[in-house]
C-alpha positions as CSV (number, residue, x, y, z in Angstrom):
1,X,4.6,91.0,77.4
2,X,5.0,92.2,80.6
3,X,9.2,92.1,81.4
4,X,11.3,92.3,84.6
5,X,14.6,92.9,85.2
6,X,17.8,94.6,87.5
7,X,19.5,97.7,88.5
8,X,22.2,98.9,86.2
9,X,23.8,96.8,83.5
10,X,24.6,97.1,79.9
11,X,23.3,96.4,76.3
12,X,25.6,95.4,74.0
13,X,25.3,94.2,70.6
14,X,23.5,91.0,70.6
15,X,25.3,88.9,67.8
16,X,22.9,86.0,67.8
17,X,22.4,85.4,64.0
18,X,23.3,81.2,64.9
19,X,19.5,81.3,67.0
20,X,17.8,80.0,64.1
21,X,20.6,77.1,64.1
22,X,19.1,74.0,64.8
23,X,21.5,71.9,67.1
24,X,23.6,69.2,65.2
25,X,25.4,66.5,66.4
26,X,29.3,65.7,65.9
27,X,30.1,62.5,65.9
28,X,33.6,61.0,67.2
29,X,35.8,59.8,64.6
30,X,37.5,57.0,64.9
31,X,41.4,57.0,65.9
32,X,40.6,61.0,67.3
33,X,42.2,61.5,70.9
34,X,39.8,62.6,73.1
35,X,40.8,64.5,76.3
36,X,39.7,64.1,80.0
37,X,40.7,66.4,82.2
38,X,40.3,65.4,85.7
39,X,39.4,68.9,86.9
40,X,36.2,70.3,84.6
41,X,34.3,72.0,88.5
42,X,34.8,74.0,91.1
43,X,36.2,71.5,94.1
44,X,38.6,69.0,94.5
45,X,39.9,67.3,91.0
46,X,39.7,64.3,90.5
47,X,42.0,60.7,90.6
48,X,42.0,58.7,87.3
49,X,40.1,55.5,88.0
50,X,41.9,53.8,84.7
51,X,45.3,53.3,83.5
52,X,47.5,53.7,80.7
53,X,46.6,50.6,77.9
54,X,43.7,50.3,79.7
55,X,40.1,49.5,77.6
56,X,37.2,51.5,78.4
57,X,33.5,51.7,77.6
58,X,31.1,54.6,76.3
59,X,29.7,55.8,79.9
60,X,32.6,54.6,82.0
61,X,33.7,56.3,84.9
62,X,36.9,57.6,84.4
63,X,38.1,59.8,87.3
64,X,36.1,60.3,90.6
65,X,37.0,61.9,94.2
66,X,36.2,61.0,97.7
67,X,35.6,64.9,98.5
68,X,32.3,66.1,98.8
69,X,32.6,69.1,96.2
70,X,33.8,67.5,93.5
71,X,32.4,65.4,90.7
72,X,33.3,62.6,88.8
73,X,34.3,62.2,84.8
74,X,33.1,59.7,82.4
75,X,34.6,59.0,79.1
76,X,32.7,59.2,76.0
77,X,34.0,57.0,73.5
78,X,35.1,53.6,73.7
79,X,39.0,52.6,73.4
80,X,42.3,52.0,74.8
81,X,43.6,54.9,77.1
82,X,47.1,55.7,75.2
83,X,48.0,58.4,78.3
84,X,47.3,59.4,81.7
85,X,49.3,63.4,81.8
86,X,48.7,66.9,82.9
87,X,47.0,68.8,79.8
88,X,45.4,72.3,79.3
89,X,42.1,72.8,79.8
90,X,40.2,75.7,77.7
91,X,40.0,77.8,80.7
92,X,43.6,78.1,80.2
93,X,44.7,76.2,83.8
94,X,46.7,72.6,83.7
95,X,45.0,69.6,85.1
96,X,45.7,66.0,85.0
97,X,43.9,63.9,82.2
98,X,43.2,60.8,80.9
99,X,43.5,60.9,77.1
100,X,41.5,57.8,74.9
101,X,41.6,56.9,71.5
102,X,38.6,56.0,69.8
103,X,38.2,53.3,68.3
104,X,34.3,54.0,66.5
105,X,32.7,51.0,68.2
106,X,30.6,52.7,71.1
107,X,30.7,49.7,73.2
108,X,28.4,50.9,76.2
109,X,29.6,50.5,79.7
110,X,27.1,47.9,81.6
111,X,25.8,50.3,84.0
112,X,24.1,52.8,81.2
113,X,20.7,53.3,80.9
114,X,18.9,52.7,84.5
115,X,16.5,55.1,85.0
116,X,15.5,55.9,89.0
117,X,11.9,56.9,89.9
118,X,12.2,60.1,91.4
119,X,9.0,60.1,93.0
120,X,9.7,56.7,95.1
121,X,13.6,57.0,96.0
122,X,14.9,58.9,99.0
123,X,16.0,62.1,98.8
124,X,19.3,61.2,99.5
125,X,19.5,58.3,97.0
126,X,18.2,61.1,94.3
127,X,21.1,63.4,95.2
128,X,23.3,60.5,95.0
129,X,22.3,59.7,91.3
130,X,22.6,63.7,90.2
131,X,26.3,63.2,91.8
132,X,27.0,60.1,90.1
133,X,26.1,61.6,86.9
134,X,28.7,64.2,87.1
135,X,26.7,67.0,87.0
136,X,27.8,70.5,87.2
137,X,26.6,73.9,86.6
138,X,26.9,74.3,82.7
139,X,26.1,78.0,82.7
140,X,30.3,78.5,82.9
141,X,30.9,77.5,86.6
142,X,31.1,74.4,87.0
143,X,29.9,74.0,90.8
144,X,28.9,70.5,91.4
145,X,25.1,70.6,91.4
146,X,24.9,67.8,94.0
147,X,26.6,70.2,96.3
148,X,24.1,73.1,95.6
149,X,21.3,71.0,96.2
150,X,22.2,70.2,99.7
151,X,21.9,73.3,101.4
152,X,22.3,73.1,104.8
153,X,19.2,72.2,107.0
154,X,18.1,75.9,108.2
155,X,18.3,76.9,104.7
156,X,14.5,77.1,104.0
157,X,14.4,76.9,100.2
158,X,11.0,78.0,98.2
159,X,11.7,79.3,94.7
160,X,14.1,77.2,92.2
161,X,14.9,79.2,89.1
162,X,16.3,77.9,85.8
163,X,18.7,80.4,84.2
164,X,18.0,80.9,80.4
165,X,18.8,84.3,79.9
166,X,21.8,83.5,77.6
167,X,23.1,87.4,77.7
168,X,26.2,86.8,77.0
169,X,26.4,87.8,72.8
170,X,26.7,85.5,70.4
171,X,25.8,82.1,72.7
172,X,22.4,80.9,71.3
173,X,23.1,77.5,72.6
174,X,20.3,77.8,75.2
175,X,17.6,79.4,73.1
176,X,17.9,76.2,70.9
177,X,17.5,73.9,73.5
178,X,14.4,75.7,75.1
179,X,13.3,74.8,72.0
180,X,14.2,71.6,71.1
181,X,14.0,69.9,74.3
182,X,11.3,71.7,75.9
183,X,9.6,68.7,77.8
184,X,12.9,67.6,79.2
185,X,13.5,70.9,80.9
186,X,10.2,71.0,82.6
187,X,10.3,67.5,83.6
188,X,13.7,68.0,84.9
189,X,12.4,71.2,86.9
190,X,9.5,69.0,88.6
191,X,12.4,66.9,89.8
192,X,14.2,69.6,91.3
193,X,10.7,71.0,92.8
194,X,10.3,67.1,94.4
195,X,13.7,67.9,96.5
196,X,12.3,71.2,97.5
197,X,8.8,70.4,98.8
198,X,6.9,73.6,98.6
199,X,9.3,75.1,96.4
200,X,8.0,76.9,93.3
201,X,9.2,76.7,89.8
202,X,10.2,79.9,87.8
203,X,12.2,79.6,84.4
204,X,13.9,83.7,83.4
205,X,14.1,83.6,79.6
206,X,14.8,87.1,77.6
207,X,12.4,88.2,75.6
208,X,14.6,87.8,72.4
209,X,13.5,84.5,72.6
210,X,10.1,85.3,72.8
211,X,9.4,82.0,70.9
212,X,11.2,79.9,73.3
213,X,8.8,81.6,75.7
214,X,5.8,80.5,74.1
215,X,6.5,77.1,73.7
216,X,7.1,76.9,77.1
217,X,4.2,78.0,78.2
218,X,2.4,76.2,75.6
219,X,4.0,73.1,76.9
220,X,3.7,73.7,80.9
221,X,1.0,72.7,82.5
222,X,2.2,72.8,86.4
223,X,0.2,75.3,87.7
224,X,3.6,75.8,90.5
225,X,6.1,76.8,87.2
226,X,6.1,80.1,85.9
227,X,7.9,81.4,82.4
228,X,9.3,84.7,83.4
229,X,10.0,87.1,80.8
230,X,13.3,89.6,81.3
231,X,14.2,91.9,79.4
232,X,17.5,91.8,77.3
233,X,20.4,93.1,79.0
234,X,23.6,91.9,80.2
235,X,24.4,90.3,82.6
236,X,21.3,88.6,83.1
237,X,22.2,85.4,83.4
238,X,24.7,86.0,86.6
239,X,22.8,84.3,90.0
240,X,22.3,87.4,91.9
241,X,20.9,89.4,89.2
242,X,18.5,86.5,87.7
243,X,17.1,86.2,91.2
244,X,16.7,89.7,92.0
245,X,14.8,90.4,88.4
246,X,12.8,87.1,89.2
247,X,11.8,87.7,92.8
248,X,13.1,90.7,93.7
249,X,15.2,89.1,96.4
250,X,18.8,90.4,96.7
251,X,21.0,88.1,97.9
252,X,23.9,89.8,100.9
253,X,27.1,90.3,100.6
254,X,29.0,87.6,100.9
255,X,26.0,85.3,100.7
256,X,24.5,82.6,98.5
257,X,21.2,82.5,96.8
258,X,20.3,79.7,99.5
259,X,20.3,82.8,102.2
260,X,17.1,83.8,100.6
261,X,15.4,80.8,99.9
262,X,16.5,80.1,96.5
263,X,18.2,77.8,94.0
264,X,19.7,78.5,90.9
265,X,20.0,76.2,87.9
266,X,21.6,76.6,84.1
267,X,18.8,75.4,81.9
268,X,21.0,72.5,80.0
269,X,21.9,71.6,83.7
270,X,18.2,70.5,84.4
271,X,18.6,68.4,81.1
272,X,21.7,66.6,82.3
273,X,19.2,66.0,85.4
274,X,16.6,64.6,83.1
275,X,18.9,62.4,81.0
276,X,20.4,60.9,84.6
277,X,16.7,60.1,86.2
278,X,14.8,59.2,83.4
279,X,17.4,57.8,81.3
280,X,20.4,56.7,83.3
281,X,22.9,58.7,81.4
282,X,25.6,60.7,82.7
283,X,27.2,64.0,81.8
284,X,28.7,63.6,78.8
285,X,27.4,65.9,76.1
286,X,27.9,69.8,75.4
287,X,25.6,72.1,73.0
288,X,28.1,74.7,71.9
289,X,27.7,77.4,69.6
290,X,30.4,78.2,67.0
291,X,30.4,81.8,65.8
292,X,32.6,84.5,64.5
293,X,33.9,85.7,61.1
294,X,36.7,82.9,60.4
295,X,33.8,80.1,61.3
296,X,33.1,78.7,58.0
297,X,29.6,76.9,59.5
298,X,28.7,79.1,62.2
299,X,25.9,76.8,64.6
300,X,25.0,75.1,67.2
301,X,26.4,71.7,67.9
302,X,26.2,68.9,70.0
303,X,29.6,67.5,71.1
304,X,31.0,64.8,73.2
305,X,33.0,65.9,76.4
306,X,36.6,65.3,75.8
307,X,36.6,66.2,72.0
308,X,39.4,68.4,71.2
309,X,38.6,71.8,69.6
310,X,40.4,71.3,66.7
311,X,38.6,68.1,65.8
312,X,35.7,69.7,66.6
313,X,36.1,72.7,64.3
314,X,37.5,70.2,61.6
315,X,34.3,68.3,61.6
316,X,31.8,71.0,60.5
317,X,34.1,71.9,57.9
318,X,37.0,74.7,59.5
319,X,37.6,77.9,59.5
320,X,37.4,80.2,56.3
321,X,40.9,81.9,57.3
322,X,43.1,82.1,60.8
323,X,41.3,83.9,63.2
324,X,43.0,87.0,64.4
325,X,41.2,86.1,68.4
326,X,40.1,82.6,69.5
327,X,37.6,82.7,73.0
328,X,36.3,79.7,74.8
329,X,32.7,81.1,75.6
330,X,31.5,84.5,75.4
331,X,33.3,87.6,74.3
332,X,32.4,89.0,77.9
333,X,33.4,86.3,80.3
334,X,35.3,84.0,78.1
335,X,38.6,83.2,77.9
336,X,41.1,83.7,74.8
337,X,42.7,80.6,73.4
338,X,46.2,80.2,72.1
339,X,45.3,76.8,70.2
340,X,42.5,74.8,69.9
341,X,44.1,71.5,70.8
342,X,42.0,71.8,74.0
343,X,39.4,69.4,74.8
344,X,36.0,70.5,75.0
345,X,35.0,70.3,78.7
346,X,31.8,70.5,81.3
347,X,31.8,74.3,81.4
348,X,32.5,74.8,77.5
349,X,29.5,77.0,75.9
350,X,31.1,78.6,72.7
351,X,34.4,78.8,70.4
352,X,34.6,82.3,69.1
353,X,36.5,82.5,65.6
354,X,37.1,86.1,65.4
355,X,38.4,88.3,62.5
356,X,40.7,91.5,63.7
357,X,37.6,93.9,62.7
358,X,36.1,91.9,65.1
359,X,38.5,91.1,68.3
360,X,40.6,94.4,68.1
361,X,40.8,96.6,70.9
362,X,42.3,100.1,70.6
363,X,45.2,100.6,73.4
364,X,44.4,101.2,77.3
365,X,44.5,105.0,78.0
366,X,44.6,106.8,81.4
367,X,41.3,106.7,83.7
368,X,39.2,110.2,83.0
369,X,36.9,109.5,86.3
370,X,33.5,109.6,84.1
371,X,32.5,107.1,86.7
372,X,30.8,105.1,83.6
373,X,31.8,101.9,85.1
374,X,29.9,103.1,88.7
375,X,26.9,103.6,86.4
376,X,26.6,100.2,85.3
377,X,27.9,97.7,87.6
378,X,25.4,95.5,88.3
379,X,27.0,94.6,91.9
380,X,26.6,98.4,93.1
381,X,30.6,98.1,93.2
382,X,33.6,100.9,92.3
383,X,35.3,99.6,89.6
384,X,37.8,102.2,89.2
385,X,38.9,102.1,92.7
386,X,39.2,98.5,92.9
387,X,40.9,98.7,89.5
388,X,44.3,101.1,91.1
389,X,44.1,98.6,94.4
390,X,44.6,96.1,92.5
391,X,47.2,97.6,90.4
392,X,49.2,99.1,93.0
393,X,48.6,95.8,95.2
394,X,46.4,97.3,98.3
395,X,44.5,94.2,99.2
396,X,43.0,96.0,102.5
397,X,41.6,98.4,100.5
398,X,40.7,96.3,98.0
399,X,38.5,94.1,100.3
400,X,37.0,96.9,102.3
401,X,35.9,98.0,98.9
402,X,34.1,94.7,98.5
403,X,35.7,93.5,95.9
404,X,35.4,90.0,96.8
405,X,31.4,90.8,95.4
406,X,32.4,91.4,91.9
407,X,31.1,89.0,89.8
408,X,33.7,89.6,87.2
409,X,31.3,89.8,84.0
410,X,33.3,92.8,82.2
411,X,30.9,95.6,82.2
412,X,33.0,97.7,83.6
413,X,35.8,97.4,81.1
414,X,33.1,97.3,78.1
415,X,31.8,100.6,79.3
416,X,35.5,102.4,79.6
417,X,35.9,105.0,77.3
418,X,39.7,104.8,78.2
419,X,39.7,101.0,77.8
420,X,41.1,100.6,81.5
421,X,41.8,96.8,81.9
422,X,39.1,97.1,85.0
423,X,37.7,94.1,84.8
424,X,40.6,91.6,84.3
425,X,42.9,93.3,87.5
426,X,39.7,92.7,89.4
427,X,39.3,89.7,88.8
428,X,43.3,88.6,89.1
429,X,43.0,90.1,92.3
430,X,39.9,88.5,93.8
431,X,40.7,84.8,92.4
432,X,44.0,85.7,94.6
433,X,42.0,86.8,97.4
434,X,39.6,83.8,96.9
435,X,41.8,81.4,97.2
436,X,43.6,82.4,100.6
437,X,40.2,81.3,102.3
């Protein structure tokens, strides 16, 4: 089949032998703590609405915020909350959290399942439900998806694109649920088309799901949605590069995807949007794929928000010996873990249990200027320049270099031959840069 793609970019091993997973569900135990952090986006965190010895319900609203980028948290399991206290998160930061014991009833919280009809509410009132839900982008970012689908008014929007390229090795959550829950996401796309009047649907999927491909074409019969195949290569799945191999747009420097008339959306994101419109369900569920040489039952899993790791990994049976490396998501952009009594959170997409074969890295060497990491950045950037400003602390330079545009998905440092830490000082760097704004 015909495939598309972008400039530059890598290829590196694949390691999806958990796609032919089917997803399976974990359900809570009774007397597990379960975890709430009150910061799982990008924005403002958010204020516990409960307190400790408090009851709660399944589907309760458990932290919101009056700021506009934010996004509230629900609990999933009934119980009694035994602790309101700062906890880390998998992303290795400390925020505030609510923690619940469950006590195996599911009582459901009154306001559950009441459905809106998208085609007869106000635009507004639609927006309002998708921020209710606490939705956020569950491709890794975590930007509130009420926020990114109120662009402002002379933003002219006419493509919306749902990211399923899944490049990121070993992640194989969203090829299962392209197809498992193939009507939902095309449902859920027409909803995000009746926001953007006009607008036309395009879904990116690699062609290494080339089955997920055909069912979704098999399934879709909106002449205004189009299956785009890409071909595999990392990192696909970033905005900027999904949008320029799907239109050929390129978003500027410093710009949003919005600029060009377009909107980007994970594919398990336009799920969550199903399951609040046609369901009345918040966010409250992850798909997570478990992978790596110390996972005894290597998969796919569905997983309630708020479910530490630990009783997470117990529940499908453990590990077959102490992994050497523990990442939270992909080996790429993930993040290592010191221990897995972390709750499993909005932007959680894999726990990596890897041996030392697989996880050790030889020792960082001196730069050789092969300009390898030139070659492939996807963002056009200079990664070995940005890599000594940011060593030696030259934030002029550093920004002139436009290093605020790295999207920090490793390339770069996968490519070294000298195993320069390029990406990781760029990215300290930036996120310091980032947050001075």
């Amino acid at each position: 089949m015909p495939t598309v793609t972008f400039k530059k970019g890598i290829h590196p091993p694949q390691s999806k032998e958990t796609s032919d997973k089917p997803i399976r569900v974990v359900e809570p135990r009774k007397g597990d703590i379960f975890i709430y952090p009150m910061s799982q986006h990008i924005g403002a965190p958010c204020e516990p609405a409960v307190a400790k010895g408090d009851r709660v319900f399944w589907g309760q609203k458990i932290g919101d915020s009056a700021a506009f980028v934010s996004s509230p948290v629900y609990a999933t399991v009934s119980g009694v909350v035994t602790d309101i206290r700062p906890a880390v998160t998998p992303t290795g930061i400390t925020s505030n959290a609510v923690f619940v014991e469950n006590d195996g009833e599911k009582r459901e919280h009154p306001d559950l399942n009441k459905p809106v009809d998208y085609k007869t509410v106000s635009r507004e009132a639609l927006i309002k439900t998708i921020r209710e839900a606490g939705i956020v982008g569950l491709g890794g970012a975590g930007f509130p998806t009420h926020v990114k689908l109120s662009p402002p008014p002379d933003k002219k929007i006419d493509t919306v694109i749902v990211n399923a390229a899944e490049c990121e090795p070993y992640l194989t959550t969203d090829h299962r649920v392209l197809l498992e829950e193939t009507d939902r996401i095309l449902l859920g796309l027409r909803v995000l088309l009746h926001l953007f009047p006009g607008a036309r649907g395009m879904i990116g999927v690699e062609t290494n799901k080339a089955d997920a491909i055909e069912k979704l074409r098999e399934k879709n019969q909106d002449e205004n949605i189009a299956v785009i195949p890409l071909q595999p290569k990392y990192p696909q799945g970033a905005e900027k590069q999904l949008i320029k191999a799907c239109t050929g747009r390129e978003v500027p420097s410093g710009g949003l995807p919005a600029d060009i008339g377009c909107i980007v959306q994970n594919v398990d994101t336009v799920i969550a949007i199903h399951r609040a419109i046609f369901r009345g369900r918040p966010l409250m569920r992850k798909v997570v794929t478990v992978a790596g040489g110390c996972a005894k039952n290597p998969g796919n899993y569905k997983v309630m928000l708020g479910m530490r790791y630990a009783d997470f990994i117990d529940a499908i049976g453990g590990m077959t010996e102490q992994p050497y490396k523990m990442i939270s998501g992909g080996p790429m952009m993930g993040v290592s873990m010191f221990t897995l009594d972390v709750p499993v959170i909005k932007t959680s997409s894999a726990v990596l249990l890897l041996t030392e074969e697989e996880a050790k890295l030889p020792p960082e060497r001196g730069c050789i200027r092969c300009g390898r990491c030139v070659d492939h950045c996807p963002s056009g950037l200079m990664p070995l320049d940005l890599n000594r400003f940011a060593v030696h602390g030259e934030r002029d330079l550093f920004r002139k270099q436009n290093g605020l545009d790295c999207i920090e998905c490793g390339s770069c440092s996968y490519v070294c031959p000298a195993k320069r830490h390029l990406a990781q000082s760029i990215r300290a760097m930036r996120r310091e840069e980032l947050s001075k704004r």
